[in-house]
C-alpha positions in Angstrom: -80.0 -57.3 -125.7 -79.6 -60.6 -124.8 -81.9 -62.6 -122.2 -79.3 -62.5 -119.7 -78.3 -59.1 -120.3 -82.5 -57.9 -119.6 -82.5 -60.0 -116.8 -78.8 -58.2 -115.1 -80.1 -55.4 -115.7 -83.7 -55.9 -113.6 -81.6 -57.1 -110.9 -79.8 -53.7 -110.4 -82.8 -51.7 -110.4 -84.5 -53.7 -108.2 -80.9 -53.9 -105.8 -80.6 -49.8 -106.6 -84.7 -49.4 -105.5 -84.6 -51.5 -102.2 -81.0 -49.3 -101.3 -83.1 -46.1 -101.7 -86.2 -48.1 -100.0 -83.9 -48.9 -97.1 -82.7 -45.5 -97.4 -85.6 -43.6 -97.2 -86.7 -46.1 -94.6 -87.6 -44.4 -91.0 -85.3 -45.4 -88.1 -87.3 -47.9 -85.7 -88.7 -46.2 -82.7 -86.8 -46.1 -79.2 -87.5 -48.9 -76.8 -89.4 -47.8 -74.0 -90.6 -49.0 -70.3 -93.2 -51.3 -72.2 -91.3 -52.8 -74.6 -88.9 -54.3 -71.6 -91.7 -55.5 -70.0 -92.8 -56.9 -72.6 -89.4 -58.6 -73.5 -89.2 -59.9 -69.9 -92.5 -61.4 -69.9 -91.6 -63.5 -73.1 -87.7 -64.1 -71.8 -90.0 -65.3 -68.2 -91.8 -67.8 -70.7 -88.8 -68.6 -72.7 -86.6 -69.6 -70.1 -89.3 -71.9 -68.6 -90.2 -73.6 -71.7 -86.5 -74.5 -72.0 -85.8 -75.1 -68.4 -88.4 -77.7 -68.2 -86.8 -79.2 -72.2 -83.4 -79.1 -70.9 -84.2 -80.6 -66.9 -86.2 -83.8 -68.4 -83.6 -84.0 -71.4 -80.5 -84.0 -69.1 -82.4 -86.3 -66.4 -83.0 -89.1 -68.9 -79.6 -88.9 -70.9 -77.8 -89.3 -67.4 -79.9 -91.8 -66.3 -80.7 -93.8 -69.6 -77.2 -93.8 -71.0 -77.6 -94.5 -74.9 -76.5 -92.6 -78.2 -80.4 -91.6 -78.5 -80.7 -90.3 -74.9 -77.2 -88.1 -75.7 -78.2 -86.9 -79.4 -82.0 -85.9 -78.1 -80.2 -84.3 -74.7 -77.4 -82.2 -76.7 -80.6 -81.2 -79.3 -82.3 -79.7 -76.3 -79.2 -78.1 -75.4 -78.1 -76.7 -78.7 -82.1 -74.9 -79.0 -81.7 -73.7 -75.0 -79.1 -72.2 -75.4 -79.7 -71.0 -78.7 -83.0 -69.3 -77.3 -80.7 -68.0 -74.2 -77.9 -66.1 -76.4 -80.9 -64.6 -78.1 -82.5 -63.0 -75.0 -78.9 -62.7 -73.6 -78.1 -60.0 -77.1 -81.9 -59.0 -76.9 -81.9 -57.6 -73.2 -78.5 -55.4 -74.3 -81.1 -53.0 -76.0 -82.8 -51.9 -72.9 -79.5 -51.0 -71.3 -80.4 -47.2 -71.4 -84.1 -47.4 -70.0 -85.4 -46.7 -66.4 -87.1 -49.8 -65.0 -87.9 -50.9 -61.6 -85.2 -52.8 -59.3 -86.7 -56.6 -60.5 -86.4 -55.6 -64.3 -83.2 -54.1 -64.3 -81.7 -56.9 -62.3 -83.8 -59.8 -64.8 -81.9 -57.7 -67.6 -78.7 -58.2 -66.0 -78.9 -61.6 -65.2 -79.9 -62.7 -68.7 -77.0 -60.9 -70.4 -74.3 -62.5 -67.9 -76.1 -66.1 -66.8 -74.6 -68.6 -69.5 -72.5 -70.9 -69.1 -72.1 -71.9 -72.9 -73.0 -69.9 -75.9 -72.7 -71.5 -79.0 -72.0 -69.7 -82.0 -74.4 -68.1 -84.4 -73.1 -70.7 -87.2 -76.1 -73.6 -87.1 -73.3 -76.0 -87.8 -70.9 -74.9 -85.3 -73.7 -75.0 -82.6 -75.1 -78.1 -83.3 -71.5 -79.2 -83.5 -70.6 -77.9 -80.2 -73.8 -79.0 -78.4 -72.9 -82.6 -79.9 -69.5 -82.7 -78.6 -70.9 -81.6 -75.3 -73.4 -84.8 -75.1 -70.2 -86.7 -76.1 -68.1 -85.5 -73.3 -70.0 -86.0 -70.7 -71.2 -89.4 -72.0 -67.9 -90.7 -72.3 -67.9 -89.7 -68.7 -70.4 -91.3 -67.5 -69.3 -94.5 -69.2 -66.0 -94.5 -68.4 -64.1 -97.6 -66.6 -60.9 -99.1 -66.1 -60.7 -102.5 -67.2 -57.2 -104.1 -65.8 -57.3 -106.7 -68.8 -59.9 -105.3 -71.5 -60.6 -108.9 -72.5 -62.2 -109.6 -69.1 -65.0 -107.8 -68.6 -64.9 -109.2 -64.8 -61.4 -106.7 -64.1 -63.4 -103.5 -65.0 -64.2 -100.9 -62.2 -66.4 -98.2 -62.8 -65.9 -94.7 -60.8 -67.7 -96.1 -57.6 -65.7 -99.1 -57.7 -62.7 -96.9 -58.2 -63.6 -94.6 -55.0 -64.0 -97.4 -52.9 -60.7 -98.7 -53.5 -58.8 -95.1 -53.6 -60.5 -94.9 -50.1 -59.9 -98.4 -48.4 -56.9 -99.7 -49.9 -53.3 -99.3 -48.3 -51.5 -101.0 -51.2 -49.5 -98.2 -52.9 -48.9 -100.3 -55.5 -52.4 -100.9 -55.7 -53.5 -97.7 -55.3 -51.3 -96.3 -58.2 -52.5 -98.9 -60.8 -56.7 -98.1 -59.7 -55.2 -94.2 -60.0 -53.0 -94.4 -63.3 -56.0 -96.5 -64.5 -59.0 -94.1 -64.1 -57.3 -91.7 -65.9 -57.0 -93.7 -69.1 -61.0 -92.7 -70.0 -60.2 -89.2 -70.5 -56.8 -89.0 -73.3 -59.6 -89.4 -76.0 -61.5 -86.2 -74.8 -58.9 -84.3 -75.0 -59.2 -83.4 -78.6 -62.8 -83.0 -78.6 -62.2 -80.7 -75.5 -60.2 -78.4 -77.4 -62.5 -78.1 -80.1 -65.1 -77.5 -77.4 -62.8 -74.1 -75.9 -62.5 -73.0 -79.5 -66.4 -72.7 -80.3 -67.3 -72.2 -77.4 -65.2 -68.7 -76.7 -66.7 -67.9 -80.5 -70.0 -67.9 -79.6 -68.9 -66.3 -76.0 -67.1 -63.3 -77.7 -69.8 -63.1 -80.4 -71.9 -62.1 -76.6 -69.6 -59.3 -76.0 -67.1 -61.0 -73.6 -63.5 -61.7 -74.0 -63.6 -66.0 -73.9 -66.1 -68.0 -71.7 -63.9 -67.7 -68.6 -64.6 -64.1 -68.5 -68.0 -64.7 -69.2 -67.6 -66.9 -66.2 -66.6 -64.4 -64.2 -69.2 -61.7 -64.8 -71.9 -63.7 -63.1 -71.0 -62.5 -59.2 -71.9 -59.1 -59.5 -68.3 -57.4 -60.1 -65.8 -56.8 -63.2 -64.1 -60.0 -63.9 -60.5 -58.5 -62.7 -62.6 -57.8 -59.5 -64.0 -61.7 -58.6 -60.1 -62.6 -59.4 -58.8 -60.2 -56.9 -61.6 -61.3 -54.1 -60.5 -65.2 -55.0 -56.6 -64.4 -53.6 -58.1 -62.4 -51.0 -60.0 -65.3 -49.7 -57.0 -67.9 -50.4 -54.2 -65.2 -48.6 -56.7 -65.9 -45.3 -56.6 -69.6 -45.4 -53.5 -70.7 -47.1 -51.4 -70.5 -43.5 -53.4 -72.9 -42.0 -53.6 -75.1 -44.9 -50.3 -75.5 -45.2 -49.8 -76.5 -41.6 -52.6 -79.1 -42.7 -50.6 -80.3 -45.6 -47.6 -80.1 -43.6 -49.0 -82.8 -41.1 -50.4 -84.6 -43.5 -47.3 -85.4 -45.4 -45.5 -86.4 -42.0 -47.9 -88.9 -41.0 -48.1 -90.6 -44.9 -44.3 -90.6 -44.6 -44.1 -92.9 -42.0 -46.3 -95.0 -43.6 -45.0 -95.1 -47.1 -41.4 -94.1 -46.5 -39.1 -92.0 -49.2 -42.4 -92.5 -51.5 -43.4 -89.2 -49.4 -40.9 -86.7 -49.7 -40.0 -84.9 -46.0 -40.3 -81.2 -47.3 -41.5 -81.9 -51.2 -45.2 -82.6 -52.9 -47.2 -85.3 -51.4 -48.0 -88.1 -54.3 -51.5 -87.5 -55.3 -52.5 -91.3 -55.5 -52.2 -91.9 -51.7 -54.6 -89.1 -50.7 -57.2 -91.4 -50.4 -59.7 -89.8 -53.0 -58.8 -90.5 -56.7 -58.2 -86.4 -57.9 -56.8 -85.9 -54.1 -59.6 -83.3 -53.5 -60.7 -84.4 -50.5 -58.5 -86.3 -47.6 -60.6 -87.7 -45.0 -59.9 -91.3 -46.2 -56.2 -90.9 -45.2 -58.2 -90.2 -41.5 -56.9 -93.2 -40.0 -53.4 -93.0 -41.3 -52.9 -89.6 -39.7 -54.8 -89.3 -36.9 -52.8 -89.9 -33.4 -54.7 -92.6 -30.7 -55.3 -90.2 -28.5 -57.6 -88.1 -31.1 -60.1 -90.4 -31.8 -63.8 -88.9 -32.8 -64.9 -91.8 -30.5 -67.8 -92.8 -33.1 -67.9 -93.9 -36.3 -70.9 -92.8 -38.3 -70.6 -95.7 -41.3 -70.3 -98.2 -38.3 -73.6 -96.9 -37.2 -75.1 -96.5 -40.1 -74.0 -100.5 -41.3 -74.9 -102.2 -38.2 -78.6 -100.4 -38.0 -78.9 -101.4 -41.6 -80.0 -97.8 -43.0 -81.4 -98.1 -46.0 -80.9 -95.5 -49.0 -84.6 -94.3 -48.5 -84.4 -94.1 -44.7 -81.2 -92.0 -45.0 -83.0 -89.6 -47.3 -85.9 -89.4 -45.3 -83.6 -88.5 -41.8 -82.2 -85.6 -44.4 -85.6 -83.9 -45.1 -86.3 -84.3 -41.5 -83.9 -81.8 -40.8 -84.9 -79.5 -43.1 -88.6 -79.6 -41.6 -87.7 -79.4 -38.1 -86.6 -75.4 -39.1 -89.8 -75.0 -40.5 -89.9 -76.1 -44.5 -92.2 -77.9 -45.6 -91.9 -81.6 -46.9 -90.8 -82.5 -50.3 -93.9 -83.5 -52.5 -94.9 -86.9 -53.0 -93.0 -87.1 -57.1 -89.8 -86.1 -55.0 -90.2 -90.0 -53.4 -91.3 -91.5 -56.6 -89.0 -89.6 -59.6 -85.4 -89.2 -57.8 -82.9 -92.5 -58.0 -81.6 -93.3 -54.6 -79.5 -96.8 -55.6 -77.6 -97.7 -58.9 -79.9 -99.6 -61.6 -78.2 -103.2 -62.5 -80.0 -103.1 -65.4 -78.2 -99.9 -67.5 -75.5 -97.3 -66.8 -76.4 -94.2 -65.0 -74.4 -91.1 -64.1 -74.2 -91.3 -60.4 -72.1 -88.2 -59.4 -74.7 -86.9 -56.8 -77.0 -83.9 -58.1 -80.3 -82.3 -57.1 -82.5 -80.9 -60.0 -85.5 -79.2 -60.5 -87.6 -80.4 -63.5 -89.9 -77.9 -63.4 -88.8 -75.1 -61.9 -91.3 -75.3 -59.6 -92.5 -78.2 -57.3 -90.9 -81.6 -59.2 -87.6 -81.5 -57.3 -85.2 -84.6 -57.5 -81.8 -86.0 -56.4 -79.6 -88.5 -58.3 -77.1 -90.1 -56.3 -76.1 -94.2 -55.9 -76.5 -93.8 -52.1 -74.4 -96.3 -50.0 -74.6 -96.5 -46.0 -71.5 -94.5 -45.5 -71.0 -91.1 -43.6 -69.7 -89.2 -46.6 -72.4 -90.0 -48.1 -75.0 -89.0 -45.3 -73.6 -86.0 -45.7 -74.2 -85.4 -48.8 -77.9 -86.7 -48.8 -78.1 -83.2 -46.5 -76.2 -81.1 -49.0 -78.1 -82.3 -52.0 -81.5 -81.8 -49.8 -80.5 -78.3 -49.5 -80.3 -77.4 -52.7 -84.1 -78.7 -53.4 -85.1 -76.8 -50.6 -83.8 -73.7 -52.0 -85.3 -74.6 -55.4 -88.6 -74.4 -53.8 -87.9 -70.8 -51.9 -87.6 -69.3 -54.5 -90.1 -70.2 -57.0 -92.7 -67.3 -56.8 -89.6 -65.4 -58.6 -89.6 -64.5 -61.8 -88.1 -67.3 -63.9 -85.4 -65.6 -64.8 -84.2 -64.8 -61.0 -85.3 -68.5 -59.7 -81.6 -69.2 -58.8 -79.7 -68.6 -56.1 -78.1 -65.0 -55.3 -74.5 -66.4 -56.4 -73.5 -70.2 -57.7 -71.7 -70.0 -54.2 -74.8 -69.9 -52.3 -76.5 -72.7 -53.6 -73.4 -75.0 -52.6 -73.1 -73.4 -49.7 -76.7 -73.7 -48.4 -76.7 -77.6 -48.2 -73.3 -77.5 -47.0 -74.4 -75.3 -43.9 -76.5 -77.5 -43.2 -74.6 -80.4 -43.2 -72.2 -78.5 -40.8 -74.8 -79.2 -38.3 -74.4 -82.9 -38.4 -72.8 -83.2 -35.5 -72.4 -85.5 -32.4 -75.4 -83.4 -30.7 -77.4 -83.7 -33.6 -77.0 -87.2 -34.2 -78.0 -88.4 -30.3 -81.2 -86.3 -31.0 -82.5 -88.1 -34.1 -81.0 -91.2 -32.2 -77.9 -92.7 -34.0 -76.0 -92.1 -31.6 -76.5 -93.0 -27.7 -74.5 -89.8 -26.2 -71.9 -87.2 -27.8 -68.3 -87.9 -27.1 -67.0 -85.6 -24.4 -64.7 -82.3 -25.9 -61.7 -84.4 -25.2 -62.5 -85.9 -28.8 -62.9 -82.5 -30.5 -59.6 -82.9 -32.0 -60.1 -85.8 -33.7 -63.5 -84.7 -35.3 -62.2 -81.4 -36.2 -59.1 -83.0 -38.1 -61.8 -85.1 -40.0 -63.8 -82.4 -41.2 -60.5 -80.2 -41.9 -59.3 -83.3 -44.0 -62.3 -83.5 -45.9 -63.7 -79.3 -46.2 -60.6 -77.3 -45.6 -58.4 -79.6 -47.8 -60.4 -79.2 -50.7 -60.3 -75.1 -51.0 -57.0 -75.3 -53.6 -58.3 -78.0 -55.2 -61.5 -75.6 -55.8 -59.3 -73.1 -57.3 -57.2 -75.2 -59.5 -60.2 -76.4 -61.7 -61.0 -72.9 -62.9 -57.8 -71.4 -62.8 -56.8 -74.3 -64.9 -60.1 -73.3 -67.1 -59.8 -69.6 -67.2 -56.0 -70.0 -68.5 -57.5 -72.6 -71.1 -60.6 -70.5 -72.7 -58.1 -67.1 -72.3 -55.4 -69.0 -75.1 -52.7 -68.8 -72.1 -53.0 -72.2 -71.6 -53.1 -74.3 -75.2 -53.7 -78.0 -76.1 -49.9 -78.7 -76.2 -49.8 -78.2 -72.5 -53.0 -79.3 -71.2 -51.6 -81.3 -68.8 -48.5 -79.7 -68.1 -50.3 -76.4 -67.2 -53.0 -78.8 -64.8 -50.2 -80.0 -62.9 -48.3 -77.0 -62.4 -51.1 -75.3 -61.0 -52.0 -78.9 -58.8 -48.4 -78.4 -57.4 -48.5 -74.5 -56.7 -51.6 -74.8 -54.9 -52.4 -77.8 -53.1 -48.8 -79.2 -53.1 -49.6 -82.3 -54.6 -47.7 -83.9 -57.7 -48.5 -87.6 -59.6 -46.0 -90.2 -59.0 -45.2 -90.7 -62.4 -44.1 -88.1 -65.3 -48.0 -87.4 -67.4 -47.1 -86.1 -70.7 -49.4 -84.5 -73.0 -50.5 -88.3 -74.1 -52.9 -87.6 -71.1 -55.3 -85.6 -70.2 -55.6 -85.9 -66.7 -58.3 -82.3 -66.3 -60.9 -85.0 -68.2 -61.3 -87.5 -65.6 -62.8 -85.3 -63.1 -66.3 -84.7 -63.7 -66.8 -81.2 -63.8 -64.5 -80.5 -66.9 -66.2 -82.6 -69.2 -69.8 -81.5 -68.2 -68.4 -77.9 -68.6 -69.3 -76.9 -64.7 -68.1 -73.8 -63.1 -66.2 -75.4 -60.0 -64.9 -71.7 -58.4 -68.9 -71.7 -56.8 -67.5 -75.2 -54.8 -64.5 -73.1 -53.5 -67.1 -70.0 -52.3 -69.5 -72.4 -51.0 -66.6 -73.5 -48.8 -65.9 -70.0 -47.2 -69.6 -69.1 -47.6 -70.9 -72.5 -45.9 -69.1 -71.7 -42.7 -69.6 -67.8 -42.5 -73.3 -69.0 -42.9 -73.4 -71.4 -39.8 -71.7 -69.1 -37.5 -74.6 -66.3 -38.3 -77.2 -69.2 -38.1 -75.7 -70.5 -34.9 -75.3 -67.2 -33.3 -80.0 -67.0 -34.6 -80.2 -70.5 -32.7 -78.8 -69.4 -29.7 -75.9 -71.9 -29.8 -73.5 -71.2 -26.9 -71.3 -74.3 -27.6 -67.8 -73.7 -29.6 -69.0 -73.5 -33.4 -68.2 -77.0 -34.7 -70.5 -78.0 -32.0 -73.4 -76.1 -33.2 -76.3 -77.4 -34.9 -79.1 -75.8 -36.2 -81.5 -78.4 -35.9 -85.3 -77.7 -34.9 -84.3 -74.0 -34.6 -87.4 -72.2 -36.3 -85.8 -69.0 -35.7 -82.4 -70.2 -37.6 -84.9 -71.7 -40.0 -87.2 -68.3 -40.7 -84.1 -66.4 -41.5 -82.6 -68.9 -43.9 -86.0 -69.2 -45.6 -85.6 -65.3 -46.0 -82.8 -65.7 -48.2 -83.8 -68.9 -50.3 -87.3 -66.8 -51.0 -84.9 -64.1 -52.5 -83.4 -66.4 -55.3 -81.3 -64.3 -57.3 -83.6 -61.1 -57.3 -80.9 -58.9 -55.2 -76.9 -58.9 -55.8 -75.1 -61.5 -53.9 -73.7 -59.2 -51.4 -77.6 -57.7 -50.8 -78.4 -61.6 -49.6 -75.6 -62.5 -47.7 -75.6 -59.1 -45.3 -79.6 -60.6 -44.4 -78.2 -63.9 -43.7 -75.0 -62.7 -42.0 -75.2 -59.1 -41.3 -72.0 -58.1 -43.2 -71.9 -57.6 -47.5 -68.1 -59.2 -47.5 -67.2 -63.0 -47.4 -65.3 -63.5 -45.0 -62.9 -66.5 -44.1 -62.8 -65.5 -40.6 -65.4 -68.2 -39.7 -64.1 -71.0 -41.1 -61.1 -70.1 -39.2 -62.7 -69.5 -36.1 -64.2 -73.3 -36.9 -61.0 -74.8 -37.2 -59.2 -72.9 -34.2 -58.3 -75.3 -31.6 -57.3 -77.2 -34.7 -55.0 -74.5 -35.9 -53.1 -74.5 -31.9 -53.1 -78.5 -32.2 -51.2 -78.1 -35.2 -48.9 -76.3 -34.1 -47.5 -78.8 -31.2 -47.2 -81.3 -33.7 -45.3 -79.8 -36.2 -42.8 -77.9 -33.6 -39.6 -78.3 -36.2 -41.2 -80.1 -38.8 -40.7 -78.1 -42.3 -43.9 -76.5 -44.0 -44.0 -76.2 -47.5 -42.9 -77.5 -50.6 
């Protein structure tokens, strides 16, 4: 017997007495109660650990923009999420056990809070994780430069925004549109590799891709949160169409036969360069006689309003209801202007480094209204960060995405005329004969934007689900653009482009339906809150501001973070366990009836 054939021959008896080992092996015990417990108290420090990893790595990578930063940030990642998927496969175990309320629901969460799982290959994840980091650098460093030689004729995306807002120029306005979306074609690839590992690792979870993953998150089968979606959009398409329908007139007259008189309106003269958002166009559509009879950017130029002071008039409002002020490393670690000395990401965002009291925002603030606004909205997800910190970690979010956007946007629903004589910007509110005019602001800039909402993830969900594939990227984007909003390009994009990439929120991999129930949510919030403040003025007149009562039962809400089911949160904030578009219709009434006169024979439609 030969060496080899000895040494064969040891190997199957010691393969043939581990079989019988594992054989004879007793079944592991049952989990019980303290087991989960046990598992939630480790998950609790897990997700902590991790949160605090994956806040300071994302806050340096966005705002130190290098190859190190983006390599170090997508390592954090790749280990967070790695750590996540294993809790996420870990809490399925305990699906059989009797626990209290706050475990069961911290079981829940964990299995259906992801947004990415990588898959269980090491090189797939870390090659997943590293296209991420590369997607949303290329992002952040994007530009248009009009003759690449001259660094001089480069715009970067606030550059871009200014001129999609100001300019009048069609011909312009096409050549800063046609040229922002040159920085995404080259993502496109790496974006499909993204869908394909990243629905591995989502169906290695248990879910059917990562849209349906997605979807599980509110608290209802996936087929369910689809159905509620064309609920909500069945309530306010009629009046968005009689929005668009106006809209289209007025451009027409300005641009001619570049506008059609019943078709698409040409997404480059919407005065916001992805047309989500229309109160640029404000002057171009708005008749004399429905002037807002202020302007908040004049106000806010002329008094010279400095980045800091704007911020500081935002947390002003949230303490007049009664919260406390941000700490003292809110004022020292947020960035309030763009750095001339490297390239940050400046899409506005409020984090929470360590899930407890270091709160920040990240915005490149300029004196403008819009963002004003958003210095509120940003605020308010901060001050719902802190609520709900004496959570568990797993539960310190809010009771849907939805409400977290929503929150910040209630608030700034009560930035109104009244609001702004009482922190003294303004001298005295215009008289209702200018309600018109402000209402057709804020419908160009909140109610335009609910299809928009829904295109990003229905665009997504047909993506990760295979309907949609890589040879119609684009094709699929538009068609959707065009059966929801009504808006088209003004030139034929093939599938040379890749038009979904040069909006933020695709390449970072962001769930965008919580934007579109923040929008219903934010306005079915304010009436409730109103109603608590004792408001008897028409709703868009309502603020909230120094109401403690308004402030205690908003408080009540942030405090839950995610601990009950969405619906659970919302009937303590609003008294009913439905969203309901009925406010936000009820907002835009006299609106709806001014309309109406104006469009008496004009075509709606597309």
């Amino acid at each position: 017997m030969t060496k080899r054939t000895t040494l064969a021959c040891l190997i199957a008896v010691l393969l043939s007495t581990a079989a019988c080992t594992r054989a004879l092996a007793p079944a592991p015990a049952p989990a019980t109660a303290g087991d989960a417990k046990a598992f939630l108290d480790t998950a609790n420090q897990t997700l902590l650990k991790f949160g605090i990893l994956g806040s300071q790595g994302g806050w340096v990578a966005q705002n130190f923009i290098t190859d190190d930063t983006a390599a170090l940030n997508a390592r954090i990642s790749q280990e967070s999420i790695e750590a996540s998927v294993k809790l996420a496969k870990e809490a399925a175990k305990y699906d059989g056990l009797a626990l209290s309320d706050t475990e069961r629901r911290q079981m829940n969460v964990l299995k259906t809070s992801l947004v990415m799982v990588t898959p269980a290959d090491q090189k797939q994840a870390e090659e997943l994780t590293t296209i991420m980091a590369r997607l949303e650098a290329d992002y952040g460093t994007g530009k248009w430069c009009k003759d690449p030689a001259k660094a001089d004729t480069c715009l970067n995306i606030d550059q871009i925004t200014e001129i999609m807002a100001g300019s009048r120029d069609e011909q312009r306005l096409r050549e800063v549109w046609e040229g922002w979306h040159t920085i995404s074609p080259k993502m496109k690839q790496d974006y499909s590799r993204f869908v394909e590992l990243s629905n591995k690792g989502a169906k290695e979870l248990g879910f059917a891709d990562t849209g349906a993953m997605w979807r599980m998150k509110y608290d209802m089968p996936p087929e369910a949160f689809s159905k509620e979606l064309d609920r909500l959009w069945t309530q306010v398409q009629p009046l968005y169409l009689k929005l668009h329908a106006f809209v289209r007139m007025k451009l027409r007259q300005k641009y001619g036969d570049l506008v059609p008189e019943r078709g698409p309106i040409p997404a480059h003269l919407l005065g916001n360069i992805w047309a989500q958002e229309w109160e640029n166009v404000y002057p171009l559509v708005a008749p004399k006689n429905t002037d807002v009879g202020y302007s908040l950017d004049a106000i806010l130029k002329n008094r010279r309003m400095s980045a800091l002071d704007m911020v500081r008039t935002g947390e002003r409002f949230y303490t007049s209801l009664g919260f406390e002020p941000l700490p003292k490393t809110f004022w020292e670690r947020s960035l309030f202007v763009r750095p001339k000395d490297r390239e940050v990401v400046c899409h506005a965002s409020a984090w929470d480094i360590d899930l407890e009291a270091d709160v920040r925002i990240k915005m490149c603030i300029n004196p403008t209204a819009e963002d004003f606004t958003t210095i509120h909205h940003e605020l308010g997800h901060n001050f719902y960060q802190r609520a709900y910190m004496k959570q568990p970690v797993v539960l310190r979010d809010s009771a849907n995405d939805g409400f977290h956007e929503a929150i910040g946007d209630t608030i700034a629903l009560s930035v109104t005329p009244e609001y702004l004589v009482k922190i003294g910007l303004l001298n005295a509110a215009p008289d209702a004969s200018h309600d018109t005019g402000q209402l057709l602001r804020m419908a160009l800039e909140r109610f335009a934007f609910l299809p928009f909402a829904l295109v990003i993830d229905q665009w997504r969900c047909k993506v990760f689900s295979g309907e949609v594939t890589p040879a119609n990227y684009n094709k699929a984007w538009w068609d959707l653009r065009l059966k929801y909003q009504g808006v088209a390009p003004v030139s034929a994009r093939g599938e040379e482009f890749f038009d979904p990439g040069a909006k933020y929120h695709v390449p970072d991999n962001t769930p965008y339906m919580r934007y579109f129930l923040a929008r219903i949510l934010q306005f079915q919030f304010h009436r409730a809150l109103s109603k608590t403040a004792g408001c008897t003025l028409p709703l868009h007149r309502c603020s909230i501001f120094e109401s403690k009562e308004a402030g205690q039962r908003l408080n009540a809400v942030l405090s839950m973070g995610m601990s009950k089911p969405w619906p659970d949160a919302l009937e303590a904030l609003t008294g009913s366990r439905q969203m309901d578009a009925t406010a936000i219709l009820d907002y835009f009434a006299p609106l709806s009836s001014w309309l109406d006169q104006q469009l008496a024979g004009a075509p709606t439609g597309w």
